[in-house]
C-alpha positions in Angstrom: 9.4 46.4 -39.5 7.6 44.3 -42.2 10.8 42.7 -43.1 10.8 41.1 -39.4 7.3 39.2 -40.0 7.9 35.5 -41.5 4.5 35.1 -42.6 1.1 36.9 -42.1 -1.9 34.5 -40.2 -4.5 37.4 -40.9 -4.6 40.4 -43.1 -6.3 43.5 -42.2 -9.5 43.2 -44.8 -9.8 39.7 -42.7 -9.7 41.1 -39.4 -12.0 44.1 -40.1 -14.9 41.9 -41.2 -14.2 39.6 -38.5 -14.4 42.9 -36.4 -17.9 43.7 -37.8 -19.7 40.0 -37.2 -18.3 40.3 -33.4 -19.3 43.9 -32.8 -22.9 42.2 -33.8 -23.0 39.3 -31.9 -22.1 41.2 -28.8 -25.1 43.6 -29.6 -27.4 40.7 -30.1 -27.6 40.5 -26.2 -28.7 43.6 -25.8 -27.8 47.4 -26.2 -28.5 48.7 -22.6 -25.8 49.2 -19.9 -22.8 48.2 -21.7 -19.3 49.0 -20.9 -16.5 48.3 -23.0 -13.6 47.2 -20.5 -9.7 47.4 -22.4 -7.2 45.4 -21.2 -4.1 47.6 -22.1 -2.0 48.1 -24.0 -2.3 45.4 -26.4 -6.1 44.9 -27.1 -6.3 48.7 -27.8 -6.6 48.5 -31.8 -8.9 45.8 -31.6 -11.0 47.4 -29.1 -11.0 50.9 -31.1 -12.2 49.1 -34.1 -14.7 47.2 -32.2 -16.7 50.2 -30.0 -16.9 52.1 -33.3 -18.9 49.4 -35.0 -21.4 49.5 -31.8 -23.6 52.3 -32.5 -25.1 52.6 -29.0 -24.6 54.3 -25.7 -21.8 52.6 -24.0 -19.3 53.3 -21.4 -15.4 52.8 -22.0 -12.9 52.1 -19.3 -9.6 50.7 -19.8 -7.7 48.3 -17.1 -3.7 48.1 -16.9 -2.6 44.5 -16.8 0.1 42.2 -17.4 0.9 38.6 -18.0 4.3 38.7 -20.2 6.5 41.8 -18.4 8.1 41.9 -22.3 8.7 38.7 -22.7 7.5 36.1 -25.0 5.7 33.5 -22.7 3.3 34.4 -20.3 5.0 34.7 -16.3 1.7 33.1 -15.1 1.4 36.2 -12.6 -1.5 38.9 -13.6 -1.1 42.3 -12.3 -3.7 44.8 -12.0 -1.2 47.9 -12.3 -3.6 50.1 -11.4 -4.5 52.0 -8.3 -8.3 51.8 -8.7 -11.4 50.4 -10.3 -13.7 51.8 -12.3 -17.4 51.3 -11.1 -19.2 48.2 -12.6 -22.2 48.2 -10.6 -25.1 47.2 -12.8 -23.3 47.1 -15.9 -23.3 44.8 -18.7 -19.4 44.6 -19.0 -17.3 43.5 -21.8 -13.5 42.5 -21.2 -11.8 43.1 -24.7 -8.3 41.7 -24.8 -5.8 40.8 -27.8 -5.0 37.4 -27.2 -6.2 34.3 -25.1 -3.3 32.5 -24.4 -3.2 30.4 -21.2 -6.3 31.9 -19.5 -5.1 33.6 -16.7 -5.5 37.1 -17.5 -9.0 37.0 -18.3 -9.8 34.4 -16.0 -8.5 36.8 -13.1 -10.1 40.2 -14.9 -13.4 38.6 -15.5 -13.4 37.1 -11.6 -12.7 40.3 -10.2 -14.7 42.7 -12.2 -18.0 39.9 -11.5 -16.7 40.5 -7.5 -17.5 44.2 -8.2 -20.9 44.1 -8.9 -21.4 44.0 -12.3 -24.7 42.7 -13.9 -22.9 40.3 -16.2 -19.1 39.6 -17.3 -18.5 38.3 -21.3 -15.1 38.2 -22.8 -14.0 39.2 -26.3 -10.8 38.6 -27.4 -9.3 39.0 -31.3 -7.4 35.5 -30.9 -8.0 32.5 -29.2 -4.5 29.9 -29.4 -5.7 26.4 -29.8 -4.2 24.8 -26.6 -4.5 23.6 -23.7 -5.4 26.8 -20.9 -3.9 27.2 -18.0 -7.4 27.7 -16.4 -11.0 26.4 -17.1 -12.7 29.5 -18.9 -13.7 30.2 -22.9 -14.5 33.4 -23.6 -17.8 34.5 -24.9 -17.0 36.0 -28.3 -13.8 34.9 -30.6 -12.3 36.5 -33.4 -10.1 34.1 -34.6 -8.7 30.8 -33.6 -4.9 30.3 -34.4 -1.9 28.0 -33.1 0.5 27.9 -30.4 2.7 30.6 -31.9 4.2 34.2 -31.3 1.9 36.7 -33.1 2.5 40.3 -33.3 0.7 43.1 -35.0 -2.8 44.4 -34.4 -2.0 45.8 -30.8 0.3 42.9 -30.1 3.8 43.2 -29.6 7.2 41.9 -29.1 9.3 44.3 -26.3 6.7 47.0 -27.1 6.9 47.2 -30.9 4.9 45.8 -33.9 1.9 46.8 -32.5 1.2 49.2 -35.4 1.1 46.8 -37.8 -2.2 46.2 -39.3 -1.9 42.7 -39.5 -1.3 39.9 -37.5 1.8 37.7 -38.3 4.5 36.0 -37.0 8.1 37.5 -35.9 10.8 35.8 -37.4 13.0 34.0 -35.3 16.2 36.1 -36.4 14.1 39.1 -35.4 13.8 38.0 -31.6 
């Protein structure tokens, strides 16, 4: 599996402490009412890592999404692939997601979960690509800000695998 990576963007000592400073910041607007929204499957780790740093009473839900349908490029359709919605009414909710790539997928999360009733809507996502979005939106709270390239690792994957890597990197071209 390692032998597929050409080069590793961010090691895991890196992302933990980046982990710690965003698991603050999100705190620093307040501790009440919170719930931790997933987008799965690929912001799992980094969501893990980051409600364990919260030490607060928090709700967790986790939404089934999807942009790439195993490919490497976004299809530019989002799916909710699940039946129902949890119950945001007068929470604080916080959409964690891997990677913000052309903006869709949190664009459309974020809209709908605001349509809902929630108090407020922030985004957290690990990595941020340094492009041009698809959609006007930033989220709230960045982990790290990389290029316009094919990460894996960390929760993200490539056809379902690499996501147990505990680093981010990039997948070799031979390996695609």
């Amino acid at each position: 599996m390692h032998k597929d990576v050409e080069k590793i963007l961010v090691s895991e000592e890196v992302i933990q402490h980046r982990i710690d400073g965003l698991a603050k910041k999100v705190l620093e607007k307040g501790e009440d009412n919170i719930m931790i929204v997933v987008l799965l499957k690929g912001a799992l780790v980094f969501a893990a890592d980051l409600f364990r740093r919260m030490p607060v009473m928090l709700d967790l839900e986790c939404l089934n999404v999807s942009s790439y349908h195993g490919g490497m490029e976004s299809s530019g359709v989002v799916k909710f692939l699940d039946n129902t919605m949890p119950n945001f009414e007068g929470k604080r909710v916080v959409v964690v997601d891997d990677i913000y790539d052309t903006g869709l997928t949190m664009k459309s999360v974020c809209d709908k979960i605001e349509k809902s009733g929630a108090l407020s809507v922030e985004s957290c996502v690990l990595l941020a690509k340094d492009k041009k979005h698809d959609v006007e939106y930033e989220p709230d709270y960045v982990g790290f800000t990389i290029g316009d390239e094919f990460v894996i690792g960390y929760g993200l994957d490539y056809k379902g695998k690499y996501r147990n890597l505990p680093y981010i990197g990039v997948l070799k071209e031979e390996a695609i």
